[in-house]
PQR file with spaces between the fields and no chain letter, atoms N, CA, C, O and H, PARSE charges and radii, in Angstrom:
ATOM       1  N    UNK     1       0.842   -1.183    0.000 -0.4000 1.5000
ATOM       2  CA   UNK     1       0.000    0.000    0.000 -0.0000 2.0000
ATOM       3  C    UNK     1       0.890    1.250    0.000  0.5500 1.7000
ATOM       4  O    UNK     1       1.886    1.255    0.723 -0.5500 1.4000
ATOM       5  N    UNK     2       0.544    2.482   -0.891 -0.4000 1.5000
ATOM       6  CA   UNK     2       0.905    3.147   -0.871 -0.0000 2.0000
ATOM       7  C    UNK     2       1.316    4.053    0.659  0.5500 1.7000
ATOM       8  O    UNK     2       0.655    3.972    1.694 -0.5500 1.4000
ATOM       9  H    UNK     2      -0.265    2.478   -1.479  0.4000 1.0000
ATOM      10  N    UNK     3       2.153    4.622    0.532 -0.4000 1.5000
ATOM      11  CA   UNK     3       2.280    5.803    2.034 -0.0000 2.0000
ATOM      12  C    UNK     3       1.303    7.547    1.359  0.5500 1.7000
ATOM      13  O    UNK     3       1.324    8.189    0.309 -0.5500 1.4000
ATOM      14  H    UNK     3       2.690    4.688   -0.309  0.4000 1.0000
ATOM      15  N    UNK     4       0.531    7.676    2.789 -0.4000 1.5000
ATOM      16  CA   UNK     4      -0.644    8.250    2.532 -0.0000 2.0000
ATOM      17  C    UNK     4      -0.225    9.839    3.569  0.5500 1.7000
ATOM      18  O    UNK     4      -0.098    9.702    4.785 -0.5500 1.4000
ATOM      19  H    UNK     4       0.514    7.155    3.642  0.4000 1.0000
ATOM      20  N    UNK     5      -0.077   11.025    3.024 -0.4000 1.5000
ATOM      21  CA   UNK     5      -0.293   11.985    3.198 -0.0000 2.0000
ATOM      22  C    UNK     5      -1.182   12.323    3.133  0.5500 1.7000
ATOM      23  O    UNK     5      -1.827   12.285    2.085 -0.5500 1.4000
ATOM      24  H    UNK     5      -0.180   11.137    2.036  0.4000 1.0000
ATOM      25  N    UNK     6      -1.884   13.108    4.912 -0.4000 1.5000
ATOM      26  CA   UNK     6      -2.805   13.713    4.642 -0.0000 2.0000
ATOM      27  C    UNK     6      -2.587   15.428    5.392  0.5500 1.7000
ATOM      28  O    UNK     6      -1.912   15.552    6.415 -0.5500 1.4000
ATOM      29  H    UNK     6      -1.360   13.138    5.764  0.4000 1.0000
ATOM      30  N    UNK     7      -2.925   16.042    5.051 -0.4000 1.5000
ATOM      31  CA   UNK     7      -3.083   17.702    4.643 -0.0000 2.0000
ATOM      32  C    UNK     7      -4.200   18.165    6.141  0.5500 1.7000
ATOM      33  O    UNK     7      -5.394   17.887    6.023 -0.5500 1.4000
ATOM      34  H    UNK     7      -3.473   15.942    4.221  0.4000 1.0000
ATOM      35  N    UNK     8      -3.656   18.941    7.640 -0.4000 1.5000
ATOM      36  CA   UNK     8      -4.619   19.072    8.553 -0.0000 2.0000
ATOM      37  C    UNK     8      -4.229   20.248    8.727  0.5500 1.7000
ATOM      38  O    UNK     8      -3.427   20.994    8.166 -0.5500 1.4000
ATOM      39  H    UNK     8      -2.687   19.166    7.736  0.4000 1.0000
ATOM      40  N    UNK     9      -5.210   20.336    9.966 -0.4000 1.5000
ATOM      41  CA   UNK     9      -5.208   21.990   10.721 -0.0000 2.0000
ATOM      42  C    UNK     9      -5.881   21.381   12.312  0.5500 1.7000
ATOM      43  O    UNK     9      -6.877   20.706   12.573 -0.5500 1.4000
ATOM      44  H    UNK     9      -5.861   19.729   10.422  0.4000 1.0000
ATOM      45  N    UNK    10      -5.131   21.803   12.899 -0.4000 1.5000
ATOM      46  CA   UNK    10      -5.822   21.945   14.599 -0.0000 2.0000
ATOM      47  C    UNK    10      -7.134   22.695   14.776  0.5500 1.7000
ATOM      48  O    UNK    10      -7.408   23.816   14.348 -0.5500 1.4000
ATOM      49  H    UNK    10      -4.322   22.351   12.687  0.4000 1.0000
ATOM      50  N    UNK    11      -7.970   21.783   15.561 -0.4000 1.5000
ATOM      51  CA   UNK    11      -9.348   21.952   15.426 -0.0000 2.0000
ATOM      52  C    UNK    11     -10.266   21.566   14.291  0.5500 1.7000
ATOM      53  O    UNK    11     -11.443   21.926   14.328 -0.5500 1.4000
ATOM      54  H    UNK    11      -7.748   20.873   15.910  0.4000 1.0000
ATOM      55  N    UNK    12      -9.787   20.840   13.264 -0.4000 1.5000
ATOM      56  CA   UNK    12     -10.532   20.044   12.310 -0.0000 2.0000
ATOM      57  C    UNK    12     -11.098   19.243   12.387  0.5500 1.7000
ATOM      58  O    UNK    12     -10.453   18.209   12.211 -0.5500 1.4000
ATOM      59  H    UNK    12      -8.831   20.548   13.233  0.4000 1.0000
ATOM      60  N    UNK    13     -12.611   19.036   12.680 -0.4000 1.5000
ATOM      61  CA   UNK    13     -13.223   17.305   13.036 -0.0000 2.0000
ATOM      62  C    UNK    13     -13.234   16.558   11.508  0.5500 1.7000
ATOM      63  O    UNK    13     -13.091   15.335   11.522 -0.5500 1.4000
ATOM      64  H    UNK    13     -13.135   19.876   12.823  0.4000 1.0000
ATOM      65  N    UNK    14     -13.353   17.051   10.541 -0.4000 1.5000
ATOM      66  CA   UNK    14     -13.009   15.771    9.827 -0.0000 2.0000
ATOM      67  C    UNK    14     -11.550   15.461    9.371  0.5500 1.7000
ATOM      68  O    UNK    14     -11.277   14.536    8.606 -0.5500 1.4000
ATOM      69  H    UNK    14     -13.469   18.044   10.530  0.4000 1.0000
ATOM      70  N    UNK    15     -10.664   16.295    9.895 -0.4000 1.5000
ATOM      71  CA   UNK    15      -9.170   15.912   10.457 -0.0000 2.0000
ATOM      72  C    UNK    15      -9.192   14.739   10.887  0.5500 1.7000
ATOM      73  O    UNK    15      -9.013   13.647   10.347 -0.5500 1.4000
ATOM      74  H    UNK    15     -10.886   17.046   10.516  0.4000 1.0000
ATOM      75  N    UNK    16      -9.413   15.041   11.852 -0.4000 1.5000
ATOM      76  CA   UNK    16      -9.730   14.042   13.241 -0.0000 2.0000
ATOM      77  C    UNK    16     -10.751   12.642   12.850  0.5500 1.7000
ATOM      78  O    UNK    16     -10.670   11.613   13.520 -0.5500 1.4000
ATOM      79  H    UNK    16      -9.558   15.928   12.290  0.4000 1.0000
ATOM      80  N    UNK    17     -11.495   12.749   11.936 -0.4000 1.5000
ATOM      81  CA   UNK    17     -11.980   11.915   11.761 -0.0000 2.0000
ATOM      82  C    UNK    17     -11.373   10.584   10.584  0.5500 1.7000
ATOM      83  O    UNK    17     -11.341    9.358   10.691 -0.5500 1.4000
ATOM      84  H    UNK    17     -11.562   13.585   11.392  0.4000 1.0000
ATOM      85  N    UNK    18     -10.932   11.571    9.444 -0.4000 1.5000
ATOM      86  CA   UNK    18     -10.399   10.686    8.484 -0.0000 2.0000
ATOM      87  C    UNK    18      -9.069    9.851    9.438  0.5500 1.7000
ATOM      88  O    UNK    18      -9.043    8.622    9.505 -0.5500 1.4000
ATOM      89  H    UNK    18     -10.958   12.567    9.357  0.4000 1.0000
ATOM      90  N    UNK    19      -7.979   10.765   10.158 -0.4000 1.5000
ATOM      91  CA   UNK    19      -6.694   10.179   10.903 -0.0000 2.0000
ATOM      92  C    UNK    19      -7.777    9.157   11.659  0.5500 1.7000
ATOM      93  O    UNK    19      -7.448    8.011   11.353 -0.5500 1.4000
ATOM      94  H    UNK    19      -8.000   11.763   10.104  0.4000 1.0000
ATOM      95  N    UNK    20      -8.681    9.146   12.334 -0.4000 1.5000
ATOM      96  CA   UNK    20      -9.003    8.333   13.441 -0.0000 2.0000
ATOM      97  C    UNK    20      -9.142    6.831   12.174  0.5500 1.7000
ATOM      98  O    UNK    20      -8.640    5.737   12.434 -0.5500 1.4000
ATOM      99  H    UNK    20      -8.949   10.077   12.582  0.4000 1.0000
ATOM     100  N    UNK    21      -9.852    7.099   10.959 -0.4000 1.5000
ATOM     101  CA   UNK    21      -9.989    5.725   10.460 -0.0000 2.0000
ATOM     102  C    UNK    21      -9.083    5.187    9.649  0.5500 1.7000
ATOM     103  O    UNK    21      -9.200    4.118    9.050 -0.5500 1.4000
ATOM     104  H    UNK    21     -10.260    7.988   10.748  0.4000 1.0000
ATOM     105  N    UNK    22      -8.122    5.965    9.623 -0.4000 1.5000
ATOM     106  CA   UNK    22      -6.783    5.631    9.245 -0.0000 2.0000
ATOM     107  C    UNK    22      -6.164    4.491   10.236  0.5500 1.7000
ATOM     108  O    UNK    22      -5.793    3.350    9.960 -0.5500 1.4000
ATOM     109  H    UNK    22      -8.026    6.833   10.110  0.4000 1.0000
ATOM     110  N    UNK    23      -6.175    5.034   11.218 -0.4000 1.5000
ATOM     111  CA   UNK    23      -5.648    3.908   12.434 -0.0000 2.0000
ATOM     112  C    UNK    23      -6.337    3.340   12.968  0.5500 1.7000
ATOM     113  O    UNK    23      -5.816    2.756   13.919 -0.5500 1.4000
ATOM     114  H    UNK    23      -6.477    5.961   11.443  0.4000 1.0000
ATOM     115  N    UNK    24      -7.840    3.101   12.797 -0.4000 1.5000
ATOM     116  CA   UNK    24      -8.468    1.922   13.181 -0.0000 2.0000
ATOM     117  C    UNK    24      -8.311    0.584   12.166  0.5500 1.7000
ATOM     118  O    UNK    24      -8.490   -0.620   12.352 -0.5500 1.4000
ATOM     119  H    UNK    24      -8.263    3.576   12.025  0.4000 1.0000
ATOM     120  N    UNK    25      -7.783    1.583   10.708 -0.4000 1.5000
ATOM     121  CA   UNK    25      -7.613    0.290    9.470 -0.0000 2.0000
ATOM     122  C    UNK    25      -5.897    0.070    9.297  0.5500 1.7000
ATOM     123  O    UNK    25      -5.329   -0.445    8.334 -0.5500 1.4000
ATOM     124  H    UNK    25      -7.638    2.561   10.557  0.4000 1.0000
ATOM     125  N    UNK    26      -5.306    0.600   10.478 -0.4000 1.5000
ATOM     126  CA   UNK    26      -3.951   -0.200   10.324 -0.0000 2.0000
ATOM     127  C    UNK    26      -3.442    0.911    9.155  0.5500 1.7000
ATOM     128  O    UNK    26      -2.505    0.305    8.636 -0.5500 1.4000
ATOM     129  H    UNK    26      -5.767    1.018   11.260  0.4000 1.0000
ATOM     130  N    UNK    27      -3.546    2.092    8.525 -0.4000 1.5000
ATOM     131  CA   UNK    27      -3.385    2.575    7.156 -0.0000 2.0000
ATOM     132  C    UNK    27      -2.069    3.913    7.814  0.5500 1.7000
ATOM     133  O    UNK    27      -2.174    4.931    8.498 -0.5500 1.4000
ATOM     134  H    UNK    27      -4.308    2.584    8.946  0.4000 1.0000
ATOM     135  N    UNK    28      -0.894    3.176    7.136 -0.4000 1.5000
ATOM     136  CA   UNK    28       0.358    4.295    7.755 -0.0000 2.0000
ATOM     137  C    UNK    28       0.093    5.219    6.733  0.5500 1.7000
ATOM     138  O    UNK    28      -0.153    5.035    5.541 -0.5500 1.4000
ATOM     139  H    UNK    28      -0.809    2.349    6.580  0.4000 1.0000
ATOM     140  N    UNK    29       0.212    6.568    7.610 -0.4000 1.5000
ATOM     141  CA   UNK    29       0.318    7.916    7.074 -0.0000 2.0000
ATOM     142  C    UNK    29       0.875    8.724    7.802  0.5500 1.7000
ATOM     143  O    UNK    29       1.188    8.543    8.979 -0.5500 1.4000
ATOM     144  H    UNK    29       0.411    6.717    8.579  0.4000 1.0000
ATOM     145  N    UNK    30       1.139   10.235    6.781 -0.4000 1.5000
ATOM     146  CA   UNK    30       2.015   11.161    7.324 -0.0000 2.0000
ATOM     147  C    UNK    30       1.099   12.166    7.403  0.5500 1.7000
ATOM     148  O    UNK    30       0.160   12.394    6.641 -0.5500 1.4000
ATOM     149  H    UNK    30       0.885   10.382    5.825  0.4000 1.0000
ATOM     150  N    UNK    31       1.492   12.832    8.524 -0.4000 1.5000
ATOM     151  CA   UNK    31       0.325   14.285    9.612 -0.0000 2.0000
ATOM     152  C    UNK    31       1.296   15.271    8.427  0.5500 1.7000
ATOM     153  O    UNK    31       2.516   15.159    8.313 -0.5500 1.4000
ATOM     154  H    UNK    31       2.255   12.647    9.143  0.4000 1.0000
ATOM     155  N    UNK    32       0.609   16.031    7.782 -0.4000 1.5000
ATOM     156  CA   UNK    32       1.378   17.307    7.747 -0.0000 2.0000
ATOM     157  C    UNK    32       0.137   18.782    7.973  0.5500 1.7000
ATOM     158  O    UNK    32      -0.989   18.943    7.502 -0.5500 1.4000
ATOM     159  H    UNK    32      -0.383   16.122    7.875  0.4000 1.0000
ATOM     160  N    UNK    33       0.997   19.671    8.913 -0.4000 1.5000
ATOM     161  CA   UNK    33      -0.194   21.063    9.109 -0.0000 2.0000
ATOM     162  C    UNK    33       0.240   21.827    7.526  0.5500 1.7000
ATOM     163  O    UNK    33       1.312   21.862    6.922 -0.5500 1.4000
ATOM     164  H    UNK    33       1.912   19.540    9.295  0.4000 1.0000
ATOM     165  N    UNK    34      -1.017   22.349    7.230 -0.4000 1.5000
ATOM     166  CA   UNK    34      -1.451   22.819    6.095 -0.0000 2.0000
ATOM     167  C    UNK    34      -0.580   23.944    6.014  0.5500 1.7000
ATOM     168  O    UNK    34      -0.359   24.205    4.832 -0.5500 1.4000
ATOM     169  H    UNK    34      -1.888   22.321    7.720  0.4000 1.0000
ATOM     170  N    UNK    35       0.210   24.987    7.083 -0.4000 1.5000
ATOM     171  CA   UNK    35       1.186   25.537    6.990 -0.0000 2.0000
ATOM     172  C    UNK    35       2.191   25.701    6.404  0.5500 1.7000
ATOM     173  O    UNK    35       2.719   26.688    5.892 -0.5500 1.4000
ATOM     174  H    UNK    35       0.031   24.774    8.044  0.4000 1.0000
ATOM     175  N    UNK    36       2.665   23.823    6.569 -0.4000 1.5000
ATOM     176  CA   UNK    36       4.082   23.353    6.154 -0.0000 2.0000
ATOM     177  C    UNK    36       3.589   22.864    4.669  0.5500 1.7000
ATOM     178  O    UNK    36       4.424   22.937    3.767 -0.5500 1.4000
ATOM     179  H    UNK    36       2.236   23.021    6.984  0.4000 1.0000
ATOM     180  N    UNK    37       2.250   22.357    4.359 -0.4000 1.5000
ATOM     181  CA   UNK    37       2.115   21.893    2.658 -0.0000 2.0000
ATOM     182  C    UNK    37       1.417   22.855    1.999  0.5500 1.7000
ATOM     183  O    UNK    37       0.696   22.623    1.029 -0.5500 1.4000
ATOM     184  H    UNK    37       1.572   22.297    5.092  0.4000 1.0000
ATOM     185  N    UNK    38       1.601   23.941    2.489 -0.4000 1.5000
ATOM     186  CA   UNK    38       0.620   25.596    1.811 -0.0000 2.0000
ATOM     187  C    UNK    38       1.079   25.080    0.184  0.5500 1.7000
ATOM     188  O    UNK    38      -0.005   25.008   -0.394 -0.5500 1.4000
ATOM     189  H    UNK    38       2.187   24.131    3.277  0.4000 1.0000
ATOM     190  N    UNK    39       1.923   24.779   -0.586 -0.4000 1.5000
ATOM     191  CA   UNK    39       2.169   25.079   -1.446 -0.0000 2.0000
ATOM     192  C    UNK    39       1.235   23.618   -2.349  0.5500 1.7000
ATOM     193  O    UNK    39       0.200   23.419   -2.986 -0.5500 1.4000
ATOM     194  H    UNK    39       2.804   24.837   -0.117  0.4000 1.0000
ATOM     195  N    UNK    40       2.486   22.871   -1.833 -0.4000 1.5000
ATOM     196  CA   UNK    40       0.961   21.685   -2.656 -0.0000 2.0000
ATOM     197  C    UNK    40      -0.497   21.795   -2.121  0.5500 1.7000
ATOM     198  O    UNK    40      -1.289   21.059   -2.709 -0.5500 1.4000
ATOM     199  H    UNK    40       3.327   23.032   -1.316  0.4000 1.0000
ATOM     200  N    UNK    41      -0.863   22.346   -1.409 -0.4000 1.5000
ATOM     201  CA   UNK    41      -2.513   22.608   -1.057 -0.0000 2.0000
ATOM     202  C    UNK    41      -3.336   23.942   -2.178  0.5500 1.7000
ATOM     203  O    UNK    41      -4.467   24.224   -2.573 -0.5500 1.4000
ATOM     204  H    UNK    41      -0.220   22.943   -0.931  0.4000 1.0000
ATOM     205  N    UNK    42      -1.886   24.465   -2.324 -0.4000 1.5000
ATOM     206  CA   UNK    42      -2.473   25.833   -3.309 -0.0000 2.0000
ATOM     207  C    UNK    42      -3.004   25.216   -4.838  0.5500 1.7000
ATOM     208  O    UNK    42      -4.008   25.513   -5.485 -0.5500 1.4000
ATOM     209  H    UNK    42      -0.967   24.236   -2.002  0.4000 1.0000
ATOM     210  N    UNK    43      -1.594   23.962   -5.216 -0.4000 1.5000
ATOM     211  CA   UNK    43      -1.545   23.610   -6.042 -0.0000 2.0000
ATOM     212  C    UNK    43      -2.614   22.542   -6.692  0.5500 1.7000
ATOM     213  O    UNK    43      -2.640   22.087   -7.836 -0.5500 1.4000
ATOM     214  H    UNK    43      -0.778   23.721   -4.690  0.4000 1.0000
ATOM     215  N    UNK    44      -3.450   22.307   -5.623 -0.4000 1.5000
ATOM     216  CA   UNK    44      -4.692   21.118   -5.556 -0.0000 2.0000
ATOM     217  C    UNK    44      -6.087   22.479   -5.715  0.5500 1.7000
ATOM     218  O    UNK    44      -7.207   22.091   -6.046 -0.5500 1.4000
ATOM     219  H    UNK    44      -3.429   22.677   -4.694  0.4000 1.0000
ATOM     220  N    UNK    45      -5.938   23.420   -5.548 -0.4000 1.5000
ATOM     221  CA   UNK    45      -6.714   24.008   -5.334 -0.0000 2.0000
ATOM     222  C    UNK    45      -8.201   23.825   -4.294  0.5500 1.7000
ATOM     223  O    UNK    45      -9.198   24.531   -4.447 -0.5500 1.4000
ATOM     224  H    UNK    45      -5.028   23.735   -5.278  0.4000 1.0000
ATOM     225  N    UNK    46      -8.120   23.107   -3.602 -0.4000 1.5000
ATOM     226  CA   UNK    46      -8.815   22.625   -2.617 -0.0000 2.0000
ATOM     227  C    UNK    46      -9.179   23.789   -1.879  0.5500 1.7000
ATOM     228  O    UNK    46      -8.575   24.741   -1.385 -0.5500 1.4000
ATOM     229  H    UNK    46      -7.311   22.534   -3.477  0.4000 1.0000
ATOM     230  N    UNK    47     -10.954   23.216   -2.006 -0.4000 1.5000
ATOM     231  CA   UNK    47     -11.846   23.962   -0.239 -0.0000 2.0000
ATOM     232  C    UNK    47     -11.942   23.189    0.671  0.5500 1.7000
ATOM     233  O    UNK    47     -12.469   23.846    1.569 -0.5500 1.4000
ATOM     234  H    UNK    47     -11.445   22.443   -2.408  0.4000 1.0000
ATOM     235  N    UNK    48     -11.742   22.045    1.077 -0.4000 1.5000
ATOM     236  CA   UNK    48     -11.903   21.698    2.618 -0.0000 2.0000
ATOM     237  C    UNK    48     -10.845   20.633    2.633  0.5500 1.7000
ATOM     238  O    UNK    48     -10.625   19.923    1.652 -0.5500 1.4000
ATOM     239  H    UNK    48     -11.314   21.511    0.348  0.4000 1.0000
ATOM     240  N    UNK    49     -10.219   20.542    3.725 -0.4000 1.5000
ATOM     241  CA   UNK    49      -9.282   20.087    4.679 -0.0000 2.0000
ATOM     242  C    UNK    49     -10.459   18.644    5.605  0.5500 1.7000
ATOM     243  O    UNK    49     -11.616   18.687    6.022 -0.5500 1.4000
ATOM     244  H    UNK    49     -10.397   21.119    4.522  0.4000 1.0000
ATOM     245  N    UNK    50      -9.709   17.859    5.589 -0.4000 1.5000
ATOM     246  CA   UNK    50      -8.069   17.696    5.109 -0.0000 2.0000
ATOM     247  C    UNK    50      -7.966   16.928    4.032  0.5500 1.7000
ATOM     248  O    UNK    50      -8.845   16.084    3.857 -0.5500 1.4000
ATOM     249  H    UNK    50      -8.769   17.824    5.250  0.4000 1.0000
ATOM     250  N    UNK    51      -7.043   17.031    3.222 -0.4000 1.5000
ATOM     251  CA   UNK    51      -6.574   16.773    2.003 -0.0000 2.0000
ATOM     252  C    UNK    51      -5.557   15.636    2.227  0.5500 1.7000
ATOM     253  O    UNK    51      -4.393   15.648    2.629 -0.5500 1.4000
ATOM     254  H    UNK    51      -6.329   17.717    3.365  0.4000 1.0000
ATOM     255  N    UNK    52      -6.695   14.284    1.684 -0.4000 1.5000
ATOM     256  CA   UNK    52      -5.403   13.459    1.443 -0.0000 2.0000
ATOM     257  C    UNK    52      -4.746   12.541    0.402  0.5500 1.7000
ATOM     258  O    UNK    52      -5.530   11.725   -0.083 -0.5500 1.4000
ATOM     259  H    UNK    52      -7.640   14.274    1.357  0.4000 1.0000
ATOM     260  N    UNK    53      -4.006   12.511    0.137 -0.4000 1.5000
ATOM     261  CA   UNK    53      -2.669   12.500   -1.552 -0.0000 2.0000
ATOM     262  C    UNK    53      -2.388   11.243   -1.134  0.5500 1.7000
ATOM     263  O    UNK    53      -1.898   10.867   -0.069 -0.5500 1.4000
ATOM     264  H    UNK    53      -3.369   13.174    0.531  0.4000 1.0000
ATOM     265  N    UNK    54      -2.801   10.543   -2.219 -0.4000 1.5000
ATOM     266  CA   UNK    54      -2.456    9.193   -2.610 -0.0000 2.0000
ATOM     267  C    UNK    54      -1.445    9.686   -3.546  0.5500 1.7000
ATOM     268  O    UNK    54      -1.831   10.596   -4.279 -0.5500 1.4000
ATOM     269  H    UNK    54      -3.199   10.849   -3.084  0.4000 1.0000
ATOM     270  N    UNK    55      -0.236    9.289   -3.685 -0.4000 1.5000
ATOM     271  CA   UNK    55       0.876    9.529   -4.686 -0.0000 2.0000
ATOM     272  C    UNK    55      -0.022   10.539   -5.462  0.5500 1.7000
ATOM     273  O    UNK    55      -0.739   11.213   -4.722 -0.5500 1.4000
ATOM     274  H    UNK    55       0.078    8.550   -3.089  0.4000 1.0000
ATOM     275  N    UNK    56      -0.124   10.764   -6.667 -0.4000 1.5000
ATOM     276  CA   UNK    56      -0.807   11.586   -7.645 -0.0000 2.0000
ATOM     277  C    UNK    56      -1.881   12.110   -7.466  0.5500 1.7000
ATOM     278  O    UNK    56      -2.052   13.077   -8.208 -0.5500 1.4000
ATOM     279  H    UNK    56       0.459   10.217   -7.269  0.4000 1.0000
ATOM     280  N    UNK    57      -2.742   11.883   -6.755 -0.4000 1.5000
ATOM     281  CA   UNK    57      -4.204   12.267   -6.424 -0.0000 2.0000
ATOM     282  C    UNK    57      -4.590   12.017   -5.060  0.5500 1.7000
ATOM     283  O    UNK    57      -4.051   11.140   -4.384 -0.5500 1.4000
ATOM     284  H    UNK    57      -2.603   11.097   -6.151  0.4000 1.0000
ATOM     285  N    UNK    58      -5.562   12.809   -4.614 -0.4000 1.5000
ATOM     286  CA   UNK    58      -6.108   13.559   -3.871 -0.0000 2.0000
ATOM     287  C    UNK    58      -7.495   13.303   -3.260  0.5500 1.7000
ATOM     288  O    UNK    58      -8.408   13.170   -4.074 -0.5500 1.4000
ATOM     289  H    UNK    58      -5.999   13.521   -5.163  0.4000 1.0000
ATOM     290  N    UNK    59      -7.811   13.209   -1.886 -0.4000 1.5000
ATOM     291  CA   UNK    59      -9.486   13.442   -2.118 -0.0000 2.0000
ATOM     292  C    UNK    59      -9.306   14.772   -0.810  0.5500 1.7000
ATOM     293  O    UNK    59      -8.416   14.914    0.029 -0.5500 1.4000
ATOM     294  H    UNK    59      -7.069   13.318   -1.224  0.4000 1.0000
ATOM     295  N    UNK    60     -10.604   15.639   -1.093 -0.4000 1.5000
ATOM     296  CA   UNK    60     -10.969   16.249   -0.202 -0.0000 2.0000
ATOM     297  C    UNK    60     -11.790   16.230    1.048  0.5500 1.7000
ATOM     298  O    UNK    60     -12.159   15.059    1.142 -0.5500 1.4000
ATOM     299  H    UNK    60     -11.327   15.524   -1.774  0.4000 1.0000
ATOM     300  N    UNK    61     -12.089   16.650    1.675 -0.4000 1.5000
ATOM     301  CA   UNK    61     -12.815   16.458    3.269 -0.0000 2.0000
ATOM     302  C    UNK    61     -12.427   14.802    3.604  0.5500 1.7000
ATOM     303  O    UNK    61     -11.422   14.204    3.219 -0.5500 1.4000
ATOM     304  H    UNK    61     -11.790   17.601    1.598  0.4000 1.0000
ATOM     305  N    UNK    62     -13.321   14.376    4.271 -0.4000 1.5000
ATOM     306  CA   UNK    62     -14.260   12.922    5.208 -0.0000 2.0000
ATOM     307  C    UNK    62     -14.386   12.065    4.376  0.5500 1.7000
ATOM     308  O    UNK    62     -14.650   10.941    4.802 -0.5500 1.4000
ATOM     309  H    UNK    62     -14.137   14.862    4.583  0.4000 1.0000
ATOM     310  N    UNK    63     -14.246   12.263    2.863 -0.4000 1.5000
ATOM     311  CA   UNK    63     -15.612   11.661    2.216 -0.0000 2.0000
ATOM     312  C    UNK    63     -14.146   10.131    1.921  0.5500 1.7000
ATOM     313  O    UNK    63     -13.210    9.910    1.153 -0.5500 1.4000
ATOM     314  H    UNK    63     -14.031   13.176    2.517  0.4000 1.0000
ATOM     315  N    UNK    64     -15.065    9.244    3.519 -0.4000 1.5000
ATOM     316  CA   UNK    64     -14.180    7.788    3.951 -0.0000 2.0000
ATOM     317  C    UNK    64     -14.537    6.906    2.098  0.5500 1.7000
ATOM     318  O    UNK    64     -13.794    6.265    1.355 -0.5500 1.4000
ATOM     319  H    UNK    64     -15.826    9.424    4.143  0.4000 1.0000
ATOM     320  N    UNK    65     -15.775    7.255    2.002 -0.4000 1.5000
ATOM     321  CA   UNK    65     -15.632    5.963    0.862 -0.0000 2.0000
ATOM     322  C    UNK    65     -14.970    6.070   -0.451  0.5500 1.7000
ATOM     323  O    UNK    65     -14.761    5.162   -1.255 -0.5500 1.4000
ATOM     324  H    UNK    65     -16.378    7.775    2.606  0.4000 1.0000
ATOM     325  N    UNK    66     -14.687    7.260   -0.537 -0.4000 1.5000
ATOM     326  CA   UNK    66     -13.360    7.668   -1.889 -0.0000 2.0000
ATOM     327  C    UNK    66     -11.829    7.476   -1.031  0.5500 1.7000
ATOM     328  O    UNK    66     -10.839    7.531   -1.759 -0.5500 1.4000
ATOM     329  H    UNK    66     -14.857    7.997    0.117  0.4000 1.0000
ATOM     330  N    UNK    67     -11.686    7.349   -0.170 -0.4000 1.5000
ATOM     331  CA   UNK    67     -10.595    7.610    0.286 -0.0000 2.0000
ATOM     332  C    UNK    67     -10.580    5.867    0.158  0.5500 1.7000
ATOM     333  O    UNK    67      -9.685    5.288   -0.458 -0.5500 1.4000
ATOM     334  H    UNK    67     -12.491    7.304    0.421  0.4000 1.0000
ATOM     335  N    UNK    68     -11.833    5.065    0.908 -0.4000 1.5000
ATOM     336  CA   UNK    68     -11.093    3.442    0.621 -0.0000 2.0000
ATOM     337  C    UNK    68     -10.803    2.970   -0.640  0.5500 1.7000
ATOM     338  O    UNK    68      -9.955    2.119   -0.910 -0.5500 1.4000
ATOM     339  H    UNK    68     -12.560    5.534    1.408  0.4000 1.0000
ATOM     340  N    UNK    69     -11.964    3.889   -1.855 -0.4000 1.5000
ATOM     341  CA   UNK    69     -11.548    3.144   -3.222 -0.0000 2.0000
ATOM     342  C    UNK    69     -10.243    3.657   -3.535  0.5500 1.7000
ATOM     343  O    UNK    69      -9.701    2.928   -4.366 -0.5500 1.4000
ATOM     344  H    UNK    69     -12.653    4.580   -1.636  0.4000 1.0000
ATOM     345  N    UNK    70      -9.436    4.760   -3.144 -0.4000 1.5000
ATOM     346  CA   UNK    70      -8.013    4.969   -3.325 -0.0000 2.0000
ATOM     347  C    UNK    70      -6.920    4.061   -2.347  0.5500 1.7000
ATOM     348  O    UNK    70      -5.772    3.657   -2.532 -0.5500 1.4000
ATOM     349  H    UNK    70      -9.876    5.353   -2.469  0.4000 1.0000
ATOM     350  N    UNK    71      -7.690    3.982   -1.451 -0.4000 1.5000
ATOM     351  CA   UNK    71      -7.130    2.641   -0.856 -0.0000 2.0000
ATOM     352  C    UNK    71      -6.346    1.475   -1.950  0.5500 1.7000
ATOM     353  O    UNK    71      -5.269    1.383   -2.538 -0.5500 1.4000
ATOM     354  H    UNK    71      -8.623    4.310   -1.301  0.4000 1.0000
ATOM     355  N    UNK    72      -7.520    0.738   -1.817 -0.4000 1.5000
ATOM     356  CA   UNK    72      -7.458   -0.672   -2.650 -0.0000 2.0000
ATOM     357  C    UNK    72      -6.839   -0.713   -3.990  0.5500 1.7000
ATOM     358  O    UNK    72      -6.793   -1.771   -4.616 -0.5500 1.4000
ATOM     359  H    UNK    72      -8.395    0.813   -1.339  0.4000 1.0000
């Protein structure tokens, strides 16, 4: 499986939510604050956080069931 960057901010519940089902499914990933990836976040052009990058692509917010079909 790929290694999974995902894109947060303190005080984000669907932060908090996508990381929480990340590690209930065993799924290693890297925390980065949206601070430190301002530039690839500009470059996705994205409205909601958190943003997470499967090698080449991307999903935006919570939305768990695009994030498992990038999973698999």
């Amino acid at each position: 499986m790929a290694k999974v960057k995902i894109y947060t901010q303190d005080g984000c519940g669907d932060c908090k939510k996508v990381k929480e089902f990340f590690k209930e499914n065993d799924v290693e990933f890297e925390e980065i604050d949206i601070q430190d990836g301002i530039e690839f976040l500009e470059s996705t052009k994205a409205n909601f956080l958190p943003v997470t990058r499967f090698e080449d692509e991307w999903v935006e917010g919570a939305d768990i069931e695009m994030i498992k079909e990038k999973l698999s």
